[in-house]
N, C-alpha and C positions, 0 to 999 in steps of 0.2 A: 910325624913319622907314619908312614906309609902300614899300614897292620901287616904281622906276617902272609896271614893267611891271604894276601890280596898280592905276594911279589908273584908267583905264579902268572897273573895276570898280570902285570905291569912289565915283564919279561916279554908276555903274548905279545903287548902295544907294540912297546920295543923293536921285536922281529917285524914286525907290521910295518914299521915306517918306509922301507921301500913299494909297498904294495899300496899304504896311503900316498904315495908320491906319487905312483903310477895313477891312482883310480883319480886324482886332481886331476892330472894332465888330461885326462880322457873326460873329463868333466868341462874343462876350458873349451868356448866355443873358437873354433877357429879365425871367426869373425862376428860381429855380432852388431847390431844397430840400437842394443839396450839404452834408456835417457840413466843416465848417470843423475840422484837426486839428493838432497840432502833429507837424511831419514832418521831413523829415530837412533838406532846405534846401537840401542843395550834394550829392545825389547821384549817383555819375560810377561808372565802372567802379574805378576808384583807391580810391574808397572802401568797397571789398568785399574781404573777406581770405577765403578757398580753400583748406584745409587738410583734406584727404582728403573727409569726408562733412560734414565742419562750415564754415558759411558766419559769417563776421561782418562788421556794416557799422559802421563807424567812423565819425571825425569827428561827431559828433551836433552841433556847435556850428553851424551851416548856413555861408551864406556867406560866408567870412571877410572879404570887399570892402563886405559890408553891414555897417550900423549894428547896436547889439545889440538894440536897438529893433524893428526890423525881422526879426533875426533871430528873434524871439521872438513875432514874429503867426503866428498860425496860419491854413490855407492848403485847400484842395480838397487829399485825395491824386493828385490828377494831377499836379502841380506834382512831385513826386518822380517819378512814372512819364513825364512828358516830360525830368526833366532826364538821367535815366539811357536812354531814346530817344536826346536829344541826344550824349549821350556815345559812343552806340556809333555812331552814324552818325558822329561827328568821329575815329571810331578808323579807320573806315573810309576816311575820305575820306584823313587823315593816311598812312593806311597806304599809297597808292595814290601820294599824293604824295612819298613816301619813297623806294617801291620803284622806281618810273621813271624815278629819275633816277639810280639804279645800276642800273637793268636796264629798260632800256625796246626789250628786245624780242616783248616781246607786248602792250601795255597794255587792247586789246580782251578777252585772256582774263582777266589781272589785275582789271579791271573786273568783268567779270561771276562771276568765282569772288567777289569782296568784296562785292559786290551779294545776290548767296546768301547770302553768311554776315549779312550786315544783315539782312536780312527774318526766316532763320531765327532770327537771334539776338533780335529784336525780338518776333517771332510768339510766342519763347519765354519770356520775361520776361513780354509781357501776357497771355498763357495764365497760368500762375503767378500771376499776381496778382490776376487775375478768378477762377481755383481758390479764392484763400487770403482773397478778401472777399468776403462774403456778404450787406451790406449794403449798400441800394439809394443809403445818404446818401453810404458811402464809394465808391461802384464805380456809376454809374448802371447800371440794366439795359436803358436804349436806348443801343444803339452810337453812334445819332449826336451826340447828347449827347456821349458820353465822348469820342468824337473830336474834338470842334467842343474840348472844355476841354486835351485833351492838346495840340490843334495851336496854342491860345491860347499854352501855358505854352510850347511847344519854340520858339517866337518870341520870347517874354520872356526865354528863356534864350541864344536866337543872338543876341540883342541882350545881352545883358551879355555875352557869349561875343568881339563886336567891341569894345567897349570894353575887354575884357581884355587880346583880344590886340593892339591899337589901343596898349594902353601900356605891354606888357610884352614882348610878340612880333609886333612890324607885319609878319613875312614870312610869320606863320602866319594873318594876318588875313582873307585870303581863304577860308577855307574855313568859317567863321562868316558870312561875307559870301555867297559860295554859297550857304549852307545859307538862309540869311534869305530868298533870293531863290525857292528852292524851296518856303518855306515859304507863302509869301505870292501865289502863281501858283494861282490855283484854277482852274486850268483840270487841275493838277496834280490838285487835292483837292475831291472834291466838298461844297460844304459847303449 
C-alpha cells in the first residue's frame, strides 16, 4: 500500500501521463540507423562484481519481470547505458532517503556531496563507454541524438521502476516517481 503521505505525488504522475507521452514522442528519432544488439536487459549497479582490477557483469538473462520473449529482442545500447544511469541515480536518491532520517542534520550538504558523486559517477561510466565504442551504429557521434535515446530508455526504465516498486515496495515508490518527473520536465533537459 502506497503511504499516505506519497498519494499527493502519485496524483502528480498521474496528471503527468499525457506530458510523459508527449516528451517520448519528441524523444523518438524520426529516423535512425541505430544497430539494434543484444544487451544486457536489467543493468543496475547489482549486477557488476569488483574484485581488485577484474570487473564482471552478471545476470545476462535481462529482466526477470519481462517475458522471455521480450527478453530476447534486441535493443539500441543505450537501453543498458540508461538503465545503469537509472540505477546510480536511485542509489542516490535511496541514499539521501536513508540517511535523513538517521541523521538529518545537514541534508543541504548530504544533497550536494550525493549530487557530486552522481554526476561524477555518471560522467564516468559514459566516458568509458564512449572510450570503449567506436562505432557510430553502437554509440551515435552526435550528443544529441545519444541523449534524446538515453533520456527515452531512463523513462521506460522509471516507469517499470514504479510498477515495481508499486507491487513489491510502495514506500520506496516515490523515488521512481520523482525520478519520472525529472525525467519528463524539459525545461530540465534540453531536447
Amino acid at each position: 500500500r502506497l503511504p499516505d503521505t506519497d498519494h499527493a505525488l502519485a496524483a502528480e504522475v498521474i496528471d503527468a501521463a499525457p506530458a510523459a507521452l508527449a516528451c517520448l514522442r519528441r524523444l523518438l528519432p524520426g529516423s535512425c540507423d541505430w544497430m539494434n544488439i543484444r544487451h544486457h536487459g536489467d543493468l543496475h549497479l547489482a549486477q557488476i562484481l569488483v574484485v581488485k582490477d577484474d570487473i564482471s557483469i552478471i545476470n545476462l538473462e535481462g529482466n526477470p519481470n519481462l517475458p522471455l520473449e521480450d527478453r530476447r529482442q534486441k535493443a539500441p545500447a543505450a537501453r543498458d547505458v540508461a538503465t545503469m544511469i537509472r540505477s546510480i541515480d536511485y542509489s542516490v536518491e535511496a541514499t539521501f532517503e536513508r540517511t535523513r532520517k538517521v541523521r538529518a542534520d545537514d541534508p543541504v550538504k548530504l544533497r550536494a556531496m550525493l549530487d557530486a558523486w552522481r554526476t561524477r559517477s555518471i560522467a564516468t561510466f559514459i566516458d568509458a563507454y564512449r572510450a570503449s565504442l567506436k562505432d557510430a551504429r553502437l554509440w551515435p557521434d552526435d550528443p544529441n541524438a545519444r541523449d534524446r535515446m538515453v533520456r527515452f530508455f531512463q523513462i521506460e526504465k522509471a516507469l517499470q521502476e514504479i510498477d515495481h516498486e508499486l507491487t513489491h515496495r510502495p514506500d520506496w515508490a516515490r523515488l521512481p516517481m520523482l525520478a519520472l518527473l525529472r525525467l519528463i520536465d524539459d525545461k530540465r533537459y534540453a531536447v
